[in-house]
Backbone as XML, in Angstrom:
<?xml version="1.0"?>
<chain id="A" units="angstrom">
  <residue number="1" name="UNK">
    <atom name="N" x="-52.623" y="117.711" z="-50.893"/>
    <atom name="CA" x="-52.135" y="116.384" z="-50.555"/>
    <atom name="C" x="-52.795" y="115.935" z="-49.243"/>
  </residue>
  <residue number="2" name="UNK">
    <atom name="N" x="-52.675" y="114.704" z="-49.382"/>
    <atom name="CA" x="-54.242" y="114.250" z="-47.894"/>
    <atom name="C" x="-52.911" y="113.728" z="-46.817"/>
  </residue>
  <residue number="3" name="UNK">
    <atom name="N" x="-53.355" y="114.099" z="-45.541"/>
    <atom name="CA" x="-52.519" y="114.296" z="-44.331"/>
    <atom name="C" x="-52.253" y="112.458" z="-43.910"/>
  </residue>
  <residue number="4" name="UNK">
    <atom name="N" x="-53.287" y="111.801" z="-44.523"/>
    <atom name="CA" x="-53.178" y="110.659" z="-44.225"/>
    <atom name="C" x="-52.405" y="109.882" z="-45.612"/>
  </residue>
  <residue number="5" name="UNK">
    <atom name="N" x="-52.121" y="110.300" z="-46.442"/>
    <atom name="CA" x="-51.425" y="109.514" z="-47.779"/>
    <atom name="C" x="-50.983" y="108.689" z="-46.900"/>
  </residue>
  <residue number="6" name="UNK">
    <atom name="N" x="-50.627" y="107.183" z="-47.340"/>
    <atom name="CA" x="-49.425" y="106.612" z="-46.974"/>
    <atom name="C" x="-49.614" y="106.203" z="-45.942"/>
  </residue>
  <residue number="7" name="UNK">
    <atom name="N" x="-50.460" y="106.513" z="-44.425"/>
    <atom name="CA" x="-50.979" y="105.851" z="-43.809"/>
    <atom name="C" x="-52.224" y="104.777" z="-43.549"/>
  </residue>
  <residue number="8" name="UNK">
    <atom name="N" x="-51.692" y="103.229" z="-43.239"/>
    <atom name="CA" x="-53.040" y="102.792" z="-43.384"/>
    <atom name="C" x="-52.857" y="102.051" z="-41.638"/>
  </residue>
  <residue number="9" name="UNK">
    <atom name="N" x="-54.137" y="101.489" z="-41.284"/>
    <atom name="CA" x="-53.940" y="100.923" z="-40.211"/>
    <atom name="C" x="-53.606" y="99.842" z="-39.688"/>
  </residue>
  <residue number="10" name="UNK">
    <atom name="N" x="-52.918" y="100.179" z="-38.455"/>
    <atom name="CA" x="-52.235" y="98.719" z="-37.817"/>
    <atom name="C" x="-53.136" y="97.725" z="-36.747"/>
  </residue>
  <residue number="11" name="UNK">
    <atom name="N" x="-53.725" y="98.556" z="-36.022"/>
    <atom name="CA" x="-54.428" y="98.538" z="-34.356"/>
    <atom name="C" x="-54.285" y="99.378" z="-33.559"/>
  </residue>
  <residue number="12" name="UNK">
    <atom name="N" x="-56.126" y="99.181" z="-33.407"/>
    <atom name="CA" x="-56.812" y="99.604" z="-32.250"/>
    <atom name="C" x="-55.913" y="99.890" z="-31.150"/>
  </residue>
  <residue number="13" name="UNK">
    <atom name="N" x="-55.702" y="101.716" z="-30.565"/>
    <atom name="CA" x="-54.493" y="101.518" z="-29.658"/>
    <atom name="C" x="-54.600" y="100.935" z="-28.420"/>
  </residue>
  <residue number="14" name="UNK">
    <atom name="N" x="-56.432" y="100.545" z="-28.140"/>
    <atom name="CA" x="-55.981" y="100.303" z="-26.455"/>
    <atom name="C" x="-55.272" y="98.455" z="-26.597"/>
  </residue>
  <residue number="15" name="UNK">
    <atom name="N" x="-55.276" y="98.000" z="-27.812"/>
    <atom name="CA" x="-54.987" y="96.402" z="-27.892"/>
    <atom name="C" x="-53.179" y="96.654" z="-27.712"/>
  </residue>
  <residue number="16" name="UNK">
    <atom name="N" x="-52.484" y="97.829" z="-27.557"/>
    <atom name="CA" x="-50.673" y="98.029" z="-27.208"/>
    <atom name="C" x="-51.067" y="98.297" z="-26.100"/>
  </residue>
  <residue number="17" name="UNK">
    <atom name="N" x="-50.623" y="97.423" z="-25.266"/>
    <atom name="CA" x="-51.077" y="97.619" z="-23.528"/>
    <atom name="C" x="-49.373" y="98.316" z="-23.086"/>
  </residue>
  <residue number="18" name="UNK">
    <atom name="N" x="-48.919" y="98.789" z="-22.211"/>
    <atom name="CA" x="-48.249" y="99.524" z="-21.789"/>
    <atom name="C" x="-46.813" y="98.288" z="-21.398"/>
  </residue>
  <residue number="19" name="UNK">
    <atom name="N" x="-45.542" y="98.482" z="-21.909"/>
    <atom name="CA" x="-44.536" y="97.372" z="-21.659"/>
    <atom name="C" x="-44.611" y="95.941" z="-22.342"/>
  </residue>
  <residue number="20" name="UNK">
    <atom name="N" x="-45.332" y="96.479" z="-23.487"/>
    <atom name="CA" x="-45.713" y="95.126" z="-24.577"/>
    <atom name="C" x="-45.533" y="95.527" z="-25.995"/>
  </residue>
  <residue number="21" name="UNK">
    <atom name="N" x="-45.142" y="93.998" z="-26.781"/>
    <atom name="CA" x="-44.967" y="93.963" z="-28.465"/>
    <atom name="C" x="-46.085" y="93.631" z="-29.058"/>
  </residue>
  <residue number="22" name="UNK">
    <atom name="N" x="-46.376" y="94.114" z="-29.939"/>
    <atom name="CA" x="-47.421" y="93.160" z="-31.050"/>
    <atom name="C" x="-46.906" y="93.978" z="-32.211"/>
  </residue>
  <residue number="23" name="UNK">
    <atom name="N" x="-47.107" y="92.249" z="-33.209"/>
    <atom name="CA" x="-46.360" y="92.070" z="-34.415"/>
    <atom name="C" x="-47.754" y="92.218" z="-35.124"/>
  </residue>
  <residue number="24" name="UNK">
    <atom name="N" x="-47.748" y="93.258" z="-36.160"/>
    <atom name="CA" x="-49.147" y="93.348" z="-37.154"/>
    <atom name="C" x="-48.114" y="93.490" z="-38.406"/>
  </residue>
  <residue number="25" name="UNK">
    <atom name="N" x="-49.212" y="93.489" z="-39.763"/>
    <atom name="CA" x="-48.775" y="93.085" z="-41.059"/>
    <atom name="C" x="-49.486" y="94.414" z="-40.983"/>
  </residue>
  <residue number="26" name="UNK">
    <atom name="N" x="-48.844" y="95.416" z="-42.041"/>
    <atom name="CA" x="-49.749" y="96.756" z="-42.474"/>
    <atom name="C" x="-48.816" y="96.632" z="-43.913"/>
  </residue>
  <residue number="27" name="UNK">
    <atom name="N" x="-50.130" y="96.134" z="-44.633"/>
    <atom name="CA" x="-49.639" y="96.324" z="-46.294"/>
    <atom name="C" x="-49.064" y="95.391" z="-46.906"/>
  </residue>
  <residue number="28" name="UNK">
    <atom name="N" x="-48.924" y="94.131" z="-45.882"/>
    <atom name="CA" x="-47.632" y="93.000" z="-46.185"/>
    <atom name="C" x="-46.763" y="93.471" z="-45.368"/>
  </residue>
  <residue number="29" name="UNK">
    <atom name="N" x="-46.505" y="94.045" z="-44.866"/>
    <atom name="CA" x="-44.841" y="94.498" z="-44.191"/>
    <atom name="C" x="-44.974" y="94.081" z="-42.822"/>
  </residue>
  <residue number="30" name="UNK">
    <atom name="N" x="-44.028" y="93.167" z="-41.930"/>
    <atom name="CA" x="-44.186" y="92.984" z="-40.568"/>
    <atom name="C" x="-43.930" y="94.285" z="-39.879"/>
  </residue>
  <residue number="31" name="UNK">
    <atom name="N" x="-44.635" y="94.348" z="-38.983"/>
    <atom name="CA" x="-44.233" y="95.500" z="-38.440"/>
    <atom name="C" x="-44.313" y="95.799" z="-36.716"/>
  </residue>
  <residue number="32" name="UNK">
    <atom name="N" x="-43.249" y="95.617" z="-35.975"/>
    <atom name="CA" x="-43.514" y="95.279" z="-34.479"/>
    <atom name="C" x="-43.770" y="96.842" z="-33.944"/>
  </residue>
  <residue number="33" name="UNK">
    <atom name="N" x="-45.202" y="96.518" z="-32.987"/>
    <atom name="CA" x="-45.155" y="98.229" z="-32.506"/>
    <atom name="C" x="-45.176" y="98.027" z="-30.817"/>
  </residue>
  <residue number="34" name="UNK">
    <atom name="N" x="-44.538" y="98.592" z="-30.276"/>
    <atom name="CA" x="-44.295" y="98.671" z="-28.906"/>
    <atom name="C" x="-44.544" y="100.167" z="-28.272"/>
  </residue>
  <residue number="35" name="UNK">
    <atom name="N" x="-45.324" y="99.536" z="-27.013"/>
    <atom name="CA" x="-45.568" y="100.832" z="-26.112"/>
    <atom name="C" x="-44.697" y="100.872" z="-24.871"/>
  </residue>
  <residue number="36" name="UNK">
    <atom name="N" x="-43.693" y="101.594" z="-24.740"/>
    <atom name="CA" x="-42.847" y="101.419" z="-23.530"/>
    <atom name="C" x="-42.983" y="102.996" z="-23.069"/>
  </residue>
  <residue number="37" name="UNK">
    <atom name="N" x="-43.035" y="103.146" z="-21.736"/>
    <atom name="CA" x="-42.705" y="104.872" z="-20.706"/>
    <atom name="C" x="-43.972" y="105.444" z="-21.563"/>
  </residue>
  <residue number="38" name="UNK">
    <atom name="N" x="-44.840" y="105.023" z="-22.096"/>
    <atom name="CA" x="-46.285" y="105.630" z="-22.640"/>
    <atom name="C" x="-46.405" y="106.174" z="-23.977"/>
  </residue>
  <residue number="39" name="UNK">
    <atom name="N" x="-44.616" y="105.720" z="-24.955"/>
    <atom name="CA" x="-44.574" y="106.068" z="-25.671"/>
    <atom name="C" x="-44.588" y="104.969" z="-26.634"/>
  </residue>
  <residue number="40" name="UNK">
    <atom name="N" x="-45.005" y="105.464" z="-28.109"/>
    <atom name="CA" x="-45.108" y="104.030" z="-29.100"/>
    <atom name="C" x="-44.416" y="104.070" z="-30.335"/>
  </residue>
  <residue number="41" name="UNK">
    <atom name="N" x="-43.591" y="102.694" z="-30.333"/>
    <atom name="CA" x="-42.280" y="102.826" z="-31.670"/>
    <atom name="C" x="-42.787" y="101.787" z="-32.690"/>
  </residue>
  <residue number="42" name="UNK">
    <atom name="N" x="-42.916" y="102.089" z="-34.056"/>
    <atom name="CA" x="-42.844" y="101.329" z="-34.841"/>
    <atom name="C" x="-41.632" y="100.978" z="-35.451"/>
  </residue>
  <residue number="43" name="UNK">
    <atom name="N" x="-41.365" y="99.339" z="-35.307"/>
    <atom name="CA" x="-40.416" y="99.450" z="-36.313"/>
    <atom name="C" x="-40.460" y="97.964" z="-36.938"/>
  </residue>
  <residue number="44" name="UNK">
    <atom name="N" x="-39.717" y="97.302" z="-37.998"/>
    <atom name="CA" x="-39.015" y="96.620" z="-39.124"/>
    <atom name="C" x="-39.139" y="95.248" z="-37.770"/>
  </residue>
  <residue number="45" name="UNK">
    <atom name="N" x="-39.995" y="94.208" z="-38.501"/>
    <atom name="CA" x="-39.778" y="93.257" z="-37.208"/>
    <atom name="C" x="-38.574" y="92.439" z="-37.529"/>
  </residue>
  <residue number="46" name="UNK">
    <atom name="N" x="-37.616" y="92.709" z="-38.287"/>
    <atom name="CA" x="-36.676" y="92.229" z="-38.588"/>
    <atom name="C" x="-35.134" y="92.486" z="-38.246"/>
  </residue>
  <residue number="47" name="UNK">
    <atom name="N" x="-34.066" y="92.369" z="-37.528"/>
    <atom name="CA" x="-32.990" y="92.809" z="-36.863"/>
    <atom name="C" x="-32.447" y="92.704" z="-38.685"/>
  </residue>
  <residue number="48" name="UNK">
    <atom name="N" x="-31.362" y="93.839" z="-38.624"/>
    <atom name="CA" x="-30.647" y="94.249" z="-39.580"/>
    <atom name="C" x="-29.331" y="93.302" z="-39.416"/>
  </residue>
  <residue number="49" name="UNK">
    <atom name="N" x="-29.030" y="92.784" z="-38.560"/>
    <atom name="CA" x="-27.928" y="91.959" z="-38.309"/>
    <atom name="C" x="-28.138" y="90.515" z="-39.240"/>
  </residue>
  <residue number="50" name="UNK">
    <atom name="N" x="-28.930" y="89.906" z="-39.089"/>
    <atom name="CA" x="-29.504" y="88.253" z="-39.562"/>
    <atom name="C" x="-30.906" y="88.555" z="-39.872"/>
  </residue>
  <residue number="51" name="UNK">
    <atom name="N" x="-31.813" y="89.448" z="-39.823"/>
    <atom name="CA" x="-32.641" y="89.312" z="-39.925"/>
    <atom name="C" x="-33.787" y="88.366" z="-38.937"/>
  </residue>
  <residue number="52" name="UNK">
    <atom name="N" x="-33.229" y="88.289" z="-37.696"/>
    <atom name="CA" x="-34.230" y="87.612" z="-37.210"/>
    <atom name="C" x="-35.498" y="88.687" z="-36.261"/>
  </residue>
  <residue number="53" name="UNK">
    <atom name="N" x="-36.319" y="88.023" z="-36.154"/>
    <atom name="CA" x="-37.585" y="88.785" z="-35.711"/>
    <atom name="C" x="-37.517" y="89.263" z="-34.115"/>
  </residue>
  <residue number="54" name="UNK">
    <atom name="N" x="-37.472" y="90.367" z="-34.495"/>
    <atom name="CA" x="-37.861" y="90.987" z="-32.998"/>
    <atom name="C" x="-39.235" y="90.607" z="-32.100"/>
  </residue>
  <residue number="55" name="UNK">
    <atom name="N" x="-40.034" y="90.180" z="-32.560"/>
    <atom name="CA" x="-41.173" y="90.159" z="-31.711"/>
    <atom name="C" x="-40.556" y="88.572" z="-30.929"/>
  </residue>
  <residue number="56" name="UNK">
    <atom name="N" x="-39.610" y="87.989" z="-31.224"/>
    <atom name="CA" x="-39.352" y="87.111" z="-30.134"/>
    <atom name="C" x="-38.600" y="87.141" z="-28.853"/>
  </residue>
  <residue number="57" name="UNK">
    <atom name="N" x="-37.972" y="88.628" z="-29.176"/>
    <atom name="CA" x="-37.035" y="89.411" z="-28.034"/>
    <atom name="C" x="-37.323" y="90.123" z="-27.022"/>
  </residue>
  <residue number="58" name="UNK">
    <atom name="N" x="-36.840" y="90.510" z="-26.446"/>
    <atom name="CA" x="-37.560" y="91.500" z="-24.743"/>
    <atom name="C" x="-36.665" y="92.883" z="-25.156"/>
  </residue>
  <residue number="59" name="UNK">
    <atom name="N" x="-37.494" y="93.436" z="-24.174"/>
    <atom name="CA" x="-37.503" y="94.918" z="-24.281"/>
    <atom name="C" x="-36.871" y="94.676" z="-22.741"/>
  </residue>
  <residue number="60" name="UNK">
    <atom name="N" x="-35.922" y="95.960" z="-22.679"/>
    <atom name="CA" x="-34.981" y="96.317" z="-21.509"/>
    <atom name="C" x="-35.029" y="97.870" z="-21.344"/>
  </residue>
  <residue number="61" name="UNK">
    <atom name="N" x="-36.154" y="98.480" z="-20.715"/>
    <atom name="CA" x="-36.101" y="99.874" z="-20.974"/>
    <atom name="C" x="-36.587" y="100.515" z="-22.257"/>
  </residue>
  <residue number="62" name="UNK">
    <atom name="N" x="-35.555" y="101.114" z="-22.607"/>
    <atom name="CA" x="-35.951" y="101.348" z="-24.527"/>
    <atom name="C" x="-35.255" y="100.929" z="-25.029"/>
  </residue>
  <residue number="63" name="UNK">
    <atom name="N" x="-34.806" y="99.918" z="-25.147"/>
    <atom name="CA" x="-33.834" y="99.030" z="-25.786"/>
    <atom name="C" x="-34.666" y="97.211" z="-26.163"/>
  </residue>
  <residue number="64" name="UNK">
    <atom name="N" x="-34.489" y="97.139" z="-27.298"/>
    <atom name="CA" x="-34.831" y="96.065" z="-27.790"/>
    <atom name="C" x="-34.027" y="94.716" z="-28.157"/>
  </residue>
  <residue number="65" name="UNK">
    <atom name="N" x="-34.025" y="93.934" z="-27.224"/>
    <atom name="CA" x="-32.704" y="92.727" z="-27.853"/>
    <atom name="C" x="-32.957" y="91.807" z="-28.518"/>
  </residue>
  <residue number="66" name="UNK">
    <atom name="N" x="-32.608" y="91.993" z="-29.880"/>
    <atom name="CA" x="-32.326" y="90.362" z="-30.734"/>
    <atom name="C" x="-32.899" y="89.247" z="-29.925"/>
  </residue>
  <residue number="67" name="UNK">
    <atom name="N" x="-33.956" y="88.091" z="-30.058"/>
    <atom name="CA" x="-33.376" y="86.753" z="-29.869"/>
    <atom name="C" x="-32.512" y="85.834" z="-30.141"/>
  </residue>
  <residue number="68" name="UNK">
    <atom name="N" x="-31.748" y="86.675" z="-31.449"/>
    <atom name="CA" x="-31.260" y="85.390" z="-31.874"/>
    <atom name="C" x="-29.477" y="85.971" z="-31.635"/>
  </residue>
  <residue number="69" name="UNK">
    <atom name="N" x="-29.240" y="87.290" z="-31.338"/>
    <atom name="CA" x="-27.530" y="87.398" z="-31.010"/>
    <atom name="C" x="-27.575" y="88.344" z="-29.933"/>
  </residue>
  <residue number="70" name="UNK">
    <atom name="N" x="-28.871" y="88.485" z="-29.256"/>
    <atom name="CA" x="-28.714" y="89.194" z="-28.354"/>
    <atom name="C" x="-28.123" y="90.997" z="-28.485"/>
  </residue>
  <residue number="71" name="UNK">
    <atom name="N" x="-28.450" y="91.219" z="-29.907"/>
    <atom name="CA" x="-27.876" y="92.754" z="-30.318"/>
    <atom name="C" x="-29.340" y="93.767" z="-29.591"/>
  </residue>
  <residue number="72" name="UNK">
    <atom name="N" x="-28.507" y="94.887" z="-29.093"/>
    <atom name="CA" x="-29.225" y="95.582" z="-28.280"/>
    <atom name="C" x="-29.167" y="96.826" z="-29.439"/>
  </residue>
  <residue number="73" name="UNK">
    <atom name="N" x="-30.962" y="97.431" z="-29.483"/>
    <atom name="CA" x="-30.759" y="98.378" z="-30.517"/>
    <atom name="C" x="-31.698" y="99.160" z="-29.374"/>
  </residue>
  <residue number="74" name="UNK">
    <atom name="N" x="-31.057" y="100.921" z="-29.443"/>
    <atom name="CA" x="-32.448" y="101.871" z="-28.777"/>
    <atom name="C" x="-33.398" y="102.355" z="-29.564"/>
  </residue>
  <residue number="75" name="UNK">
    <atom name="N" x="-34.469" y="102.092" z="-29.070"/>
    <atom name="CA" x="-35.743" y="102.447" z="-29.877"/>
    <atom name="C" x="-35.902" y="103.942" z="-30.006"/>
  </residue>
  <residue number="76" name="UNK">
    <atom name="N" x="-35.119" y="104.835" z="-29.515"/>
    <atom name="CA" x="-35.308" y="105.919" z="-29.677"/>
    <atom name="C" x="-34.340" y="106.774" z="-30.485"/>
  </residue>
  <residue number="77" name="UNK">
    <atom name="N" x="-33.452" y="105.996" z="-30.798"/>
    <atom name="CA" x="-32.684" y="106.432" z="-31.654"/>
    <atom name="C" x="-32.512" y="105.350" z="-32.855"/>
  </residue>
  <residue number="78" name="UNK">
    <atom name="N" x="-32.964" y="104.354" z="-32.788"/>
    <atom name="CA" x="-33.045" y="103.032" z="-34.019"/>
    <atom name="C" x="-31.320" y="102.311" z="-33.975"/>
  </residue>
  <residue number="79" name="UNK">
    <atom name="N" x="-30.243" y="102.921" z="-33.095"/>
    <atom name="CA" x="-29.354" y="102.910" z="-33.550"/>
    <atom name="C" x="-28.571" y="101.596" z="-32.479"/>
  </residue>
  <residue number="80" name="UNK">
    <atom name="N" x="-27.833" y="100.694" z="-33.127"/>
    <atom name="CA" x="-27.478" y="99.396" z="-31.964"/>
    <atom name="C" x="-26.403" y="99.738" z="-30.988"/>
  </residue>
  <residue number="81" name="UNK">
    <atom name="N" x="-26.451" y="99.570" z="-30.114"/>
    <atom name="CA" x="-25.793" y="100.198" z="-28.703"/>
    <atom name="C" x="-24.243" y="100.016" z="-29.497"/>
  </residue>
  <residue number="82" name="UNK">
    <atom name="N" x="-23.078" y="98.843" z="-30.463"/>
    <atom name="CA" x="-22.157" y="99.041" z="-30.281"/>
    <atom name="C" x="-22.002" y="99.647" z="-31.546"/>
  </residue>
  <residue number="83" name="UNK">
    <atom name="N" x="-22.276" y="99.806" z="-32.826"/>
    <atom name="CA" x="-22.250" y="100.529" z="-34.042"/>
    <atom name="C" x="-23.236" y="101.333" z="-34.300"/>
  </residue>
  <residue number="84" name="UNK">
    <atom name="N" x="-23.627" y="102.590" z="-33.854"/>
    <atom name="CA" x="-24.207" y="103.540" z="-33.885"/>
    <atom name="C" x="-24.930" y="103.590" z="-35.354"/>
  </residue>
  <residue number="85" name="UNK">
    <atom name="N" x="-23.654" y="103.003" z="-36.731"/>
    <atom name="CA" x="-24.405" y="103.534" z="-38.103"/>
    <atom name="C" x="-25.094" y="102.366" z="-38.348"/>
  </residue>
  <residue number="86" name="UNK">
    <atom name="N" x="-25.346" y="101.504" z="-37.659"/>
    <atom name="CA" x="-26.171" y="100.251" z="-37.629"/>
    <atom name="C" x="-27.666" y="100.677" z="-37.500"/>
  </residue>
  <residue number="87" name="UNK">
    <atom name="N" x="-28.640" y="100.678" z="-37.775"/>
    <atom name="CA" x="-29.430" y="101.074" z="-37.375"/>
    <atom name="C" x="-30.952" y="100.441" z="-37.621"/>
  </residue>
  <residue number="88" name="UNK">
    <atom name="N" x="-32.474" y="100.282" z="-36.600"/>
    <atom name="CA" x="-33.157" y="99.937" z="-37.589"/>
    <atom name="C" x="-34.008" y="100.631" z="-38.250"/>
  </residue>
  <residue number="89" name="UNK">
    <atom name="N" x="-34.855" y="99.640" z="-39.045"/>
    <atom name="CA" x="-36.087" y="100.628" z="-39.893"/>
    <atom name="C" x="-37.371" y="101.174" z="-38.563"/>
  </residue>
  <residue number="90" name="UNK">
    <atom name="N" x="-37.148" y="102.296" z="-38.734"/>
    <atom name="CA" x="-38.555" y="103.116" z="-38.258"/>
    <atom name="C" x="-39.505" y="103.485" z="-38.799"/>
  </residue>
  <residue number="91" name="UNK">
    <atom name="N" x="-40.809" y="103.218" z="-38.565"/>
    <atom name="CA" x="-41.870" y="103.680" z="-39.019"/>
    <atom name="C" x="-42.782" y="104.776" z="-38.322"/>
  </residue>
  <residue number="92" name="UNK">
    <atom name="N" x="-42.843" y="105.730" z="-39.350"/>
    <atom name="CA" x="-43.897" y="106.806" z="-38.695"/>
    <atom name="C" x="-45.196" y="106.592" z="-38.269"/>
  </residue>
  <residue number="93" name="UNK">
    <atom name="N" x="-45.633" y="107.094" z="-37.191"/>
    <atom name="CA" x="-47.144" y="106.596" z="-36.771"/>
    <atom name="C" x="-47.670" y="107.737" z="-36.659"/>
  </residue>
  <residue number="94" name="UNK">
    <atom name="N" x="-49.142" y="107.778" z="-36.274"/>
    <atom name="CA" x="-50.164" y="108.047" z="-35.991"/>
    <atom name="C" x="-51.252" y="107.920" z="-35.141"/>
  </residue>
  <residue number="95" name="UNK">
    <atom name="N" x="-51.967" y="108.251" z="-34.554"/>
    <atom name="CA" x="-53.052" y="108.198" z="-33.614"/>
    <atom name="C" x="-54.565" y="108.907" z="-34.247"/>
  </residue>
  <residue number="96" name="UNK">
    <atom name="N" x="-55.530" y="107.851" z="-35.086"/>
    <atom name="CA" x="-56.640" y="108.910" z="-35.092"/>
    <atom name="C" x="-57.605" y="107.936" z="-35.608"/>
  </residue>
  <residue number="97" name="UNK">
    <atom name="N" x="-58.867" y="108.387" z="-34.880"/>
    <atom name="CA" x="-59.893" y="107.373" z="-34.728"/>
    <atom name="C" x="-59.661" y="106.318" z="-33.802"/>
  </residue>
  <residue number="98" name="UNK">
    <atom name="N" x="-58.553" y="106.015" z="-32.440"/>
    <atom name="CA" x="-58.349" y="105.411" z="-31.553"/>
    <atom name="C" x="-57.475" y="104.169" z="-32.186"/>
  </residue>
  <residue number="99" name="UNK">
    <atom name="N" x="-57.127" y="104.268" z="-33.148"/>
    <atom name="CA" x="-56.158" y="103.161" z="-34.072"/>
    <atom name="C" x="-54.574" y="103.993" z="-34.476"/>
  </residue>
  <residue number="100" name="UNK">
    <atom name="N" x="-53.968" y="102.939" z="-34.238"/>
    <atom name="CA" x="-52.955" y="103.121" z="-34.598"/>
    <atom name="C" x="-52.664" y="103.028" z="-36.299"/>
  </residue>
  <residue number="101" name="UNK">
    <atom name="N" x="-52.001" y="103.663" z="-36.749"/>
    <atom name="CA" x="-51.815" y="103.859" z="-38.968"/>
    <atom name="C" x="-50.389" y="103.927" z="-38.260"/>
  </residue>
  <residue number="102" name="UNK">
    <atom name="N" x="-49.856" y="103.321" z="-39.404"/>
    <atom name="CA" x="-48.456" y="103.342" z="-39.471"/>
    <atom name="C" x="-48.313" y="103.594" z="-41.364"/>
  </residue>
  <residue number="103" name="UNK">
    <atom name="N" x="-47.193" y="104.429" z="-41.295"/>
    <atom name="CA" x="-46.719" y="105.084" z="-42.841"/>
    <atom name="C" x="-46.014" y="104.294" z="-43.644"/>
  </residue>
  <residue number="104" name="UNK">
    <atom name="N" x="-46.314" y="103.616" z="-44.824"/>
    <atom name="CA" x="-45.814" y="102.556" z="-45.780"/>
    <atom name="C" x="-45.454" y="103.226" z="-46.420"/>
  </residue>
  <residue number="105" name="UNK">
    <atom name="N" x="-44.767" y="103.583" z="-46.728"/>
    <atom name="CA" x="-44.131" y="103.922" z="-48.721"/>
    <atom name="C" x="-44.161" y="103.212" z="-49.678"/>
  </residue>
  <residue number="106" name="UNK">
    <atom name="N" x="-44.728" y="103.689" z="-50.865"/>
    <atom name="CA" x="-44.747" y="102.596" z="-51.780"/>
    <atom name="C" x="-43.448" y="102.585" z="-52.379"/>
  </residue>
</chain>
């Protein structure tokens, strides 16, 4: 089985500058990837609450807030600060060939 199945690419990593979002499409799927403390989260650019898009929200640490209700979710656990089983979609990444791949499932 090939180590890369399922991964295809998002971006070039030096274009995630350090304390920044960018919203890429990998496969059709929005997908916001953020580099915060040197580390990088993919996830669902979509809040599970209403569905509105994260790439219009700020980052507070590792915490990501809604624009549109202000719901605070940690990126390191996917899970929203007041309902824990709330949670969002994470995507697995990668680093190789200086690009970022993020893991689609079909």
């Amino acid at each position: 089985m090939d180590e890369m199945e399922d991964f295809f690419p998002a971006l070039e990593e030096k274009e995630l500058k350090e304390g920044t979002m960018k919203l890429v499409s990998v496969e059709d799927t929005p997908i916001l990837l953020i580099k915060q403390f040197g580390q990088i989260f993919a996830i669902d650019n979509r809040c599970p609450h209403q569905g509105c898009g994260f790439s219009g929200g700020n980052l507070d640490g590792t915490v990501i807030v809604c624009p549109c209700h202000d719901w605070r979710f940690d990126l390191r656990t996917a899970e929203y600060e007041k309902e824990p089983m709330m949670k969002l979609m994470k995507y697995e990444w990668i680093i190789k060939e200086g690009k970022i791949w993020v893991r689609i499932e079909e």
